[in-house]
N, C-alpha and C positions, 0 to 999 in steps of 0.2 A: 394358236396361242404363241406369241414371239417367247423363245427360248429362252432371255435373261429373267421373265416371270416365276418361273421355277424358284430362282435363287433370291427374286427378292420377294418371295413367299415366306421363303423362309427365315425374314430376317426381324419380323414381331416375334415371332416362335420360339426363336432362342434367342431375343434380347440385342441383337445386333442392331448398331447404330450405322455402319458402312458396310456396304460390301465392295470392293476393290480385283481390279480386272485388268492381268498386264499381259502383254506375249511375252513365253516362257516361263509362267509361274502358273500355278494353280491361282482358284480362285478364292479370297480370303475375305475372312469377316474382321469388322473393329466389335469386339467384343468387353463393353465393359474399361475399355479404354487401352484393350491390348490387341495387336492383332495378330487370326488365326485361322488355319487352313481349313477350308472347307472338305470334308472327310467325302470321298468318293465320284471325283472330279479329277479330269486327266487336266494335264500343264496345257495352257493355251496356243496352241500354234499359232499365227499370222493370219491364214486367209479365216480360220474359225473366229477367232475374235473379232474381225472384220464382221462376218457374218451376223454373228449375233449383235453387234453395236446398232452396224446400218439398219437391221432388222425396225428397229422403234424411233427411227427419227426420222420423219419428214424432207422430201429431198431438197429444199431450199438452205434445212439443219447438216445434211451432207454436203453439201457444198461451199455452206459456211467453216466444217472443220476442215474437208479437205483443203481450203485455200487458206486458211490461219491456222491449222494445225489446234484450235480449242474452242469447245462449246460448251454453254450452259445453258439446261432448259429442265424443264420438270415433269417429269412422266406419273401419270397416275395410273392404279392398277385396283379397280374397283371390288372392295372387300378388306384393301389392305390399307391404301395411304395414296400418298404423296412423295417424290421421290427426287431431289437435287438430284443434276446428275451434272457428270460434267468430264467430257471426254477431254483428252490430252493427249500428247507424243512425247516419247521419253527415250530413252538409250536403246531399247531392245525392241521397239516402235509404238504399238498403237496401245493407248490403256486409258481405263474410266474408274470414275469412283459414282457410285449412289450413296447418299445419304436419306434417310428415313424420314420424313415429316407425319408425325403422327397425326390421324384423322381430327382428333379429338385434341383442342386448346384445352390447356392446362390452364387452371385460373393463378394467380399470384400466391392465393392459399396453399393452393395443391403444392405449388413449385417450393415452399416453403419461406419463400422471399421476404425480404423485409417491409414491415409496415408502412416506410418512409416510400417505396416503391406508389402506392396508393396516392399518397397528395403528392406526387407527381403527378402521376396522372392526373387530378384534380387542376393543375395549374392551366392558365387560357392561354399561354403564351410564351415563347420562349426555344429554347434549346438543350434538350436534353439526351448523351448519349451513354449508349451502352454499348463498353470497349470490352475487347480479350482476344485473345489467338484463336485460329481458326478452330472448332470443334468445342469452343467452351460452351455453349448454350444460348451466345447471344440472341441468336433467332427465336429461340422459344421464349427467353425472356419479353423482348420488344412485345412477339403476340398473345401474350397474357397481359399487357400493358395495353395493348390496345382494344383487347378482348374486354379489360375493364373498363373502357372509357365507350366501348359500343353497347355495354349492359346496364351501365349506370348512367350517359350522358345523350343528352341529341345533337351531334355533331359532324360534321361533312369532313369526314376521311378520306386522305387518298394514299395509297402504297405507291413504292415506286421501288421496282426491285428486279432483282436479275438471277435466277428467275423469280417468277412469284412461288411464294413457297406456301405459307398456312393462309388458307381462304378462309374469311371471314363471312359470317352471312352477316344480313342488318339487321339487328334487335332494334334499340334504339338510335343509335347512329346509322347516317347512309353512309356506305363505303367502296370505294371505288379503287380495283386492284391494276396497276397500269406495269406492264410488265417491257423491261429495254430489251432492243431489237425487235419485239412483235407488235405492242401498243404505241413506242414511242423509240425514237432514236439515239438519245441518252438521257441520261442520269440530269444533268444539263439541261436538256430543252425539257423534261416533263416538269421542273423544280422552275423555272422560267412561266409556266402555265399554270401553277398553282393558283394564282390571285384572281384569273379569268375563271376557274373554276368552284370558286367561292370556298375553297379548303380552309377549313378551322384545323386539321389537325393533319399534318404530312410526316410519312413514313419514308424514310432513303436508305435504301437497301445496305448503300455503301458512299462514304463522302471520300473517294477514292483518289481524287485532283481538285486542285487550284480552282476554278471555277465550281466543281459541282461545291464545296465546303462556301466560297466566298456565298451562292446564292442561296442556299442552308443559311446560313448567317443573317444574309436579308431579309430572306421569310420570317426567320426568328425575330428579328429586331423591329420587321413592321407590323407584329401580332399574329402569326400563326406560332402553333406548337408544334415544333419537328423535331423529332425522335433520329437518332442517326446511329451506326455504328463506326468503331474503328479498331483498328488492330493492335492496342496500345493494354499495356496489364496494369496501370494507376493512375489515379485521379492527376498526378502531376505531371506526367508523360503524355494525359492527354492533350492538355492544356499546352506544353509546349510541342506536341505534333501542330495542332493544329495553327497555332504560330506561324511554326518554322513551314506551312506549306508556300506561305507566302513572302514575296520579296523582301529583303529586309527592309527598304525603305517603305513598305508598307506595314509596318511590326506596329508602329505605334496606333495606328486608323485601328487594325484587328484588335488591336488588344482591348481598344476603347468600345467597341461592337460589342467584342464576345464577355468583357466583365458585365455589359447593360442587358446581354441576352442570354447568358450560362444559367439554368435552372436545376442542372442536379448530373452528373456525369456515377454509372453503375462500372463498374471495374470489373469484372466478372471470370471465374476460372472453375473449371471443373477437377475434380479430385474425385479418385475411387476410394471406395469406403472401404475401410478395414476388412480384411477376409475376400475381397476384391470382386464382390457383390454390389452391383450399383455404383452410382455416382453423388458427387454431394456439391451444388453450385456452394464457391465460395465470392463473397460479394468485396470490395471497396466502396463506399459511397461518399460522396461529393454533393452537398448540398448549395447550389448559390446562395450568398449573403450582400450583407454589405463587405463584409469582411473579404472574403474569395473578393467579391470586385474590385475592390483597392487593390490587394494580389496581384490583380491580372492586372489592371491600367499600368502599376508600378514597374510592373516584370519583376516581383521578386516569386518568382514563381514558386521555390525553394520552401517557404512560409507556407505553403498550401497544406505540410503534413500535421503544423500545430493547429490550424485551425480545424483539419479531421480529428484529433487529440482532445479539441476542447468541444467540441458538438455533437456530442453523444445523445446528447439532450434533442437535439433537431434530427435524431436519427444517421447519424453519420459514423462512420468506421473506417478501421483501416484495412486491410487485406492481411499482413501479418497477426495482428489481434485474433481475426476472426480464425486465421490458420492455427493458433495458437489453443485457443477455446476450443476447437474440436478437437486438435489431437490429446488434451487431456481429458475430455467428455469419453474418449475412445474410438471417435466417429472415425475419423483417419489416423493415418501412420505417420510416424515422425519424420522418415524419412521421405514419405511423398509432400510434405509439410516444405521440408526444405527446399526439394527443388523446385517447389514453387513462391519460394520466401522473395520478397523483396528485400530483406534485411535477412540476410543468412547466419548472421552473428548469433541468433537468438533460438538458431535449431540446429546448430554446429554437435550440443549432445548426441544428437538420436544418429548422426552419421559417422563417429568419429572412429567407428570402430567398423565401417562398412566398406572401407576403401574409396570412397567420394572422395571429389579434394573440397576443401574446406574455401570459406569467401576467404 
């Protein structure tokens, strides 16, 4: 049994979301949103950590990190899950992080998400994504979004991701999980292939550059449904990320693309819940309209937050609202509220007396 099995045994057990692995440190869990030493584990030396990495990757995986210094691939370990891993080099040399893909897709119900989540999914066409920083839960989101549309719909699915992470089986949709570097050579050419493969509905791990987002954009606009993520915390930041990835003299052609093919962008961050048990996704939601499309054609991008203001009704929200509602429900604390406010004006109470500096 390769030795890092051990440790990622034990990471459903006590609720860990990451275990994390560096020379000269012990090894540590993300727990709950905090990280922490794993109790009765000596500090990693060099050729140990070596040992234990090389142990579970494949030697074509070792020679890919040894010559880029970074890999990502995804190790399963039968009983427990599915496992992002993803080795790096850092100041003190060689170090990995695992994250945990639970066996078991979470439905949209489970996750607590919002109902507007559902006739997304419903939609035949278009472009819809789900943003946040790295560890907010985008990924579990996207596969209960997909999970809905494989239980309720008959549709030709394709993933396309780095690595593949939550395996779908086929209920009623076929689904086909195409994984970069192993199935296909990028992000780029498997999103290029969609249309030969008769995909109604396309999954992008990540719309990372200029190309992979322009041909995202095309599949949207000629009638598939692609789901995408990015790394952006509000509906209006996403809309000009994806802009600004392209040259400015082509701002206007995007803009006119993405107002005809924008169908709902989820804004998404995690927060731990009061007493610092568990976690609690908090949403933004962005529905396409008419209205968001004049927005975008116009560039008045700015305009995007009155129209999440007035569409409540269509299921839409803002990220501070919703930060708001819980921490007076009591769900979370006022001060983990703030830092993660996009309007910090309006949670300046709960810090004023904690030494934070204020917006």
């Amino acid at each position: 049994m390769p030795q890092i099995d051990e440790l990622l045994r034990k990471m459903p057990q006590t609720g860990a979301s990451d275990l994390m692995l560096m020379v000269g440190e012990k090894p540590k869990f993300k727990l709950h949103g905090e990280v922490v030493e794993i109790e009765g584990y000596d500090v990693l030396e060099p050729d140990r950590l070596r040992e234990i990495l090389y142990e579970i990757t494949a030697p074509d995986q070792a020679e890919r990190y040894q010559n880029h210094w970074d890999l990502d691939f995804a190790y399963g370990l039968e009983g427990v899950g599915r496992f992002r891993s993803n080795y790096f080099m850092q100041q003190t040399g060689m170090a990995a992080v695992f994250r945990l893909i639970p066996s078991h897709i979470m439905t949209l119900q489970q996750l607590s998400m919002p109902a507007v989540l559902v006739r997304l999914c419903n939609i035949r066409a278009g472009l819809i994504l789900v943003t946040g920083p790295t560890g907010s839960g985008k990924t579990t989101t996207l596969a209960a979004m997909i999970d809905h549309i494989n239980t309720h719909q008959s549709r030709r699915v394709i993933t396309i991701e780095e690595p593949v992470e939550f395996v779908h089986p086929n209920k009623n949709s076929l689904i086909s999980h195409r994984e970069v570097g192993t199935h296909t050579e990028t992000f780029a050419s498997a999103l290029r292939a969609v249309t030969r493969q008769d995909a109604d509905v396309v999954l992008v791990g990540e719309l990372r550059d200029l190309e992979t987002m322009g041909l995202a954009l095309s599949a949207a606009a000629m009638g598939t449904l692609v789901f995408g993520t990015l790394h952006t915390n509000s509906a209006p930041k996403t809309v000009d990320r994806i802009i600004d990835i392209f040259p400015s003299d082509q701002h206007s052609q995007v803009r006119t693309v993405l107002a005809e093919s924008l169908r709902g962008i989820v804004a998404q961050q995690l927060l731990r819940k009061k007493g610092g048990k568990g976690r609690v996704a908090v949403t933004e939601i962005l529905v396409g309209n008419q209205a968001v499309a004049s927005i975008i054609r116009e560039g008045k991008i700015e305009r995007i937050i009155s129209v999440l203001q007035a569409g409540k009704r269509e299921g839409m929200q803002i990220m501070d609202d919703v930060l708001d509602a819980l921490v007076k429900e009591g769900t979370i604390d006022g001060r983990d509220a703030y830092m993660k406010a996009n309007d910090k004006s309006r949670f300046e109470k709960y810090v004023k007396d904690d030494g934070l500096p204020e917006a």
